[in-house]
C-alpha positions as CSV (number, residue, x, y, z in Angstrom):
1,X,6.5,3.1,-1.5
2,X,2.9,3.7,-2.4
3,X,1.9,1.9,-5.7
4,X,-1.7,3.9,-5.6
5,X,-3.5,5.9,-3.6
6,X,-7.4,5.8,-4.3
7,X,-9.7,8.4,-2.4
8,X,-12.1,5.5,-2.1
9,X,-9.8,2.3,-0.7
10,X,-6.4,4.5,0.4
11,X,-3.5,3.5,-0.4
12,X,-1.8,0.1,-2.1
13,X,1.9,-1.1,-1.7
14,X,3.1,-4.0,-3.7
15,X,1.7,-5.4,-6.9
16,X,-1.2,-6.8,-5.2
17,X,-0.3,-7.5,-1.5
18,X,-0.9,-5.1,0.9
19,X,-3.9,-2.5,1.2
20,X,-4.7,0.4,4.0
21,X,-7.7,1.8,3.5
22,X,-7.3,4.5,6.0
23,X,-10.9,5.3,6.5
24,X,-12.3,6.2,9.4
25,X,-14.9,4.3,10.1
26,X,-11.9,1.3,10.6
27,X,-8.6,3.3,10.5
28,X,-6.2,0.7,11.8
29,X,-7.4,-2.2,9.6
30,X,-5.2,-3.7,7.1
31,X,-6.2,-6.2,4.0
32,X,-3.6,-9.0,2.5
33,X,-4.2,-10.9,-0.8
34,X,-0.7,-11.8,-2.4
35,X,-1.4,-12.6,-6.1
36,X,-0.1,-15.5,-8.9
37,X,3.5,-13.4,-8.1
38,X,4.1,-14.9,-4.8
39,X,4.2,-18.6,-3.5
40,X,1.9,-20.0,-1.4
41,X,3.0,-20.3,2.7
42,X,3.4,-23.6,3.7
43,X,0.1,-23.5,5.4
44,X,-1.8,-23.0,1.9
45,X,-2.3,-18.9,2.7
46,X,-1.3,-16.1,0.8
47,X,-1.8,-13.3,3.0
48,X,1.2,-11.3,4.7
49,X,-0.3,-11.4,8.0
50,X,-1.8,-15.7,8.0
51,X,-5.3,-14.1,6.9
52,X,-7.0,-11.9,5.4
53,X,-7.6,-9.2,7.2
54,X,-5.7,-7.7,10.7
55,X,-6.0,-4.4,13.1
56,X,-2.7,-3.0,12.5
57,X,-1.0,-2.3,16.2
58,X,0.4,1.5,14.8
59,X,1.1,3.2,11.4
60,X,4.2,4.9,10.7
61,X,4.6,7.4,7.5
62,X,7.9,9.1,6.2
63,X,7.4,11.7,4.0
64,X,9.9,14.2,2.5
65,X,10.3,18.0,3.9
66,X,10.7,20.4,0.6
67,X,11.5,24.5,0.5
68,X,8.7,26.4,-1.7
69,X,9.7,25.7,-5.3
70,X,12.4,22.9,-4.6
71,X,12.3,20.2,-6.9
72,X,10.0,17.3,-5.7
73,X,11.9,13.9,-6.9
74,X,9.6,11.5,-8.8
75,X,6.8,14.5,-9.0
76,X,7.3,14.5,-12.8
77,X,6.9,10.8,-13.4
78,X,4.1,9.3,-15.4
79,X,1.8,6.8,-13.0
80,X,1.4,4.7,-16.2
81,X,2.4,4.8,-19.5
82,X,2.8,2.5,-22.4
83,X,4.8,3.6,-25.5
């Protein structure tokens, strides 16, 4: 699932390890930084992909089909709140 989607840098999945930007200028590139949450590989990197930065080979998005005024699950939710 999408953690956020930014007009500027598309969209994020993960707490800090995976982002698409999407754009056009490079729409197939993909960016990997995993963060103090994960352990290191056993190389020393902490990318998904070995480095950095890789051309994804194909993008594939599910999305949900909804009837005008059907509910939309999750639409309601705040994207961050503290109370």
């Amino acid at each position: 699932s999408i953690r956020r989607d930014n007009p500027e840098n598309g969209p994020s999945f993960g707490a800090d390890s995976l982002i698409i930007p999407l754009g056009k200028s490079d729409p197939k590139m993909a960016r990997s930084k995993l963060g103090s949450y994960y352990e290191r590989f056993p190389d020393g990197s902490n990318s998904l992909f070995g480095k950095p930065q890789v051309q994804l080979r194909d993008l594939k998005v599910y999305h949900g089909v909804y009837e005008e005024g059907e509910y939309i699950p999750f639409t309601d939710a705040e994207p961050f709140a503290l109370y």
